[in-house]
N, C-alpha and C positions, 0 to 999 in steps of 0.2 A: 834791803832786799825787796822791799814792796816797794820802793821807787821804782827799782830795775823792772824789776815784772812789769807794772805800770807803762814803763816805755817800750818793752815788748810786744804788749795788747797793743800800742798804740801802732806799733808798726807795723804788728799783724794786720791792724783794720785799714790802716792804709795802703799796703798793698793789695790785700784784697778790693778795696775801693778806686785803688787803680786801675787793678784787672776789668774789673768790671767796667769800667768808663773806656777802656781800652776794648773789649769785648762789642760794645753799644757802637762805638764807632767805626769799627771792621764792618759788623752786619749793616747798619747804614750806607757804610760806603758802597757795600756790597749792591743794595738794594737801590742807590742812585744807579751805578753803572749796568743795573741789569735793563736787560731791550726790553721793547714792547712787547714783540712776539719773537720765537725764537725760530726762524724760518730753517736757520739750514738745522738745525737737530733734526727738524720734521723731514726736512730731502733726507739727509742722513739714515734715519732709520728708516724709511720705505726705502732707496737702494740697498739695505741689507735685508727686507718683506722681499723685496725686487730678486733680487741674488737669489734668496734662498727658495723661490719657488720657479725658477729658469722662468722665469715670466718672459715675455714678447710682446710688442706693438705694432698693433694692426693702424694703421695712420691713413685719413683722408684728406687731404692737400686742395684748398680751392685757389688757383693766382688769377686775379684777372678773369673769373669763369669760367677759367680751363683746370678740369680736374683730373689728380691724380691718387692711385691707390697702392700703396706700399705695407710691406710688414717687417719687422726690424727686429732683429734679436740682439738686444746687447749682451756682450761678452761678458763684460765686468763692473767694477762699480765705474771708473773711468769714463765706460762707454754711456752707464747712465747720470752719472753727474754730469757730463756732456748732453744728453738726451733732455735733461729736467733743469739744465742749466739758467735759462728765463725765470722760474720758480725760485733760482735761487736770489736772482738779481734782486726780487724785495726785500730782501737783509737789510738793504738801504735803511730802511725805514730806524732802524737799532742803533746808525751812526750818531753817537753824541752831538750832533752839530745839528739834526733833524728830528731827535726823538720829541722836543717841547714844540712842535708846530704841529703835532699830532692830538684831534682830540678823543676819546674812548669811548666808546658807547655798548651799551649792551640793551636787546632788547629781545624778542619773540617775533620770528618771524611768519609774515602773514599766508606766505602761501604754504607753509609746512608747519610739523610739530616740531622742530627747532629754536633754537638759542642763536644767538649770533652778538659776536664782538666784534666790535667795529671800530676800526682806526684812520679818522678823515683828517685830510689839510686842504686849506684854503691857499698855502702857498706855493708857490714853482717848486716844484718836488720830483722826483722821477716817479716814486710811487705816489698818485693820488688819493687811491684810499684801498684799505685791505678788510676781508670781511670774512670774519672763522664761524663759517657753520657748525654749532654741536647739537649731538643729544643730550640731554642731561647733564652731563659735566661736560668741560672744556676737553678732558679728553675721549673725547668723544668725536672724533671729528669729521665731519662728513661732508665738510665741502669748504672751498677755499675760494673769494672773487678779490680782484685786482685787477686797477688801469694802472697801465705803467708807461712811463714814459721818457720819451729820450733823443736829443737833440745834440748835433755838432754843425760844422760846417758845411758839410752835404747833403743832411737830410735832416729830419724829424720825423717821428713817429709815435704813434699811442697803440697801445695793443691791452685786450681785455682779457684775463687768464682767469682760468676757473680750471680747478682740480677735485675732482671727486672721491670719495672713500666708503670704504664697506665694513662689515668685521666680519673675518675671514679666518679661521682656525682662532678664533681668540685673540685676532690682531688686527687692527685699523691697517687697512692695507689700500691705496690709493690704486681705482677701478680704469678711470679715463682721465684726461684732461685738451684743455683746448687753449687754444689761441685765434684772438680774433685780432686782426685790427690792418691799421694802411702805412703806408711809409711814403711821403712827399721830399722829393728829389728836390731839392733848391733852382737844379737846373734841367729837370724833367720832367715829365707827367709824373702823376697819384699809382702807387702799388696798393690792390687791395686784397688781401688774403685770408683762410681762415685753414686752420690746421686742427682736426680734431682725432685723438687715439684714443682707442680703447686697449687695454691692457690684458693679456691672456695670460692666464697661470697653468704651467706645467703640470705642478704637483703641489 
């Protein structure tokens, strides 16, 4: 009878020791495959800040020195995941084949009372480097910089994105954002442009 038992305890503790070594290894796995930064959560939940305050974009357009002024109401989230769509292109950064060429920095930066994390590579990457302004914590976020870049058989180009945030009814709600940068035709002149909006809320 106390043998049986014996081997009972014995097998309790090994499955238990199982679970556990099985448990350790989930969360690991878990925590190799998670990204740097988690770019589209962030587009994701300011299109539903976006939606839910009938927000609109007042846009200044420079091509070549000739300017234009426009204001844009997207309909839906559609129309702003298409509007913020560039913002999303640094997702790149989280594809397994890219995340180790990235190195992490965090420091205090010098011309604000902010925090900033920083994620730079020195190799041919589309996003060169991403930079999460906070206050106090991480979420906290109030400003977003990136070159990004991208090249095929007709052109090349580099453009520098910078997105702004506020706290807004008790929610980090993204204010303006910009695009700057040029586009080199392989077989024509230099395009040089900057695109900057600011974000109006209804309600």
């Amino acid at each position: 009878m106390g043998t049986m038992q014996l081997k009972k305890n014995r097998l309790a503790l090994f499955l238990i020791f199982f679970l556990f070594v099985l448990f350790v290894s989930c969360s690991t796995e878990r925590r190799k495959s998670a990204g740097l930064y988690n770019i589209d959560s962030l587009i994701a939940i300011q299109i539903d800040h976006l939606i839910a305050h009938k927000a609109l974009v007042s846009k200044r357009a420079t091509l070549n020195s000739v300017e234009k002024i426009k204001t844009i109401t997207p309909k839906n989230a559609m129309d702003w995941k298409n509007e913020l769509a560039i913002f999303s292109e640094l997702d790149v950064i989280n594809k397994p084949i890219n995340k180790g060429a990235y190195t992490i920095g965090n420091y205090a930066d010098k011309k604000s009372n902010l925090s900033v994390k920083s994620f730079n590579t020195t190799e041919d990457l589309p996003v060169k480097y991403l930079r999460v302004f906070y206050q106090q914590s991480p979420g906290r976020i109030r400003k977003i910089e990136a070159q990004y870049n991208e090249a095929n058989l007709l052109y090349s180009s580099t453009r520098f994105l910078t997105m702004e945030f506020e706290d807004i009814f008790n929610k980090t709600v993204v204010t303006s954002y910009s695009i700057n940068g040029g586009q080199k035709m392989f077989l024509d002149d230099s395009v040089q442009y900057i695109v900057g909006a600011t974000i109006i809320l209804k309600n």
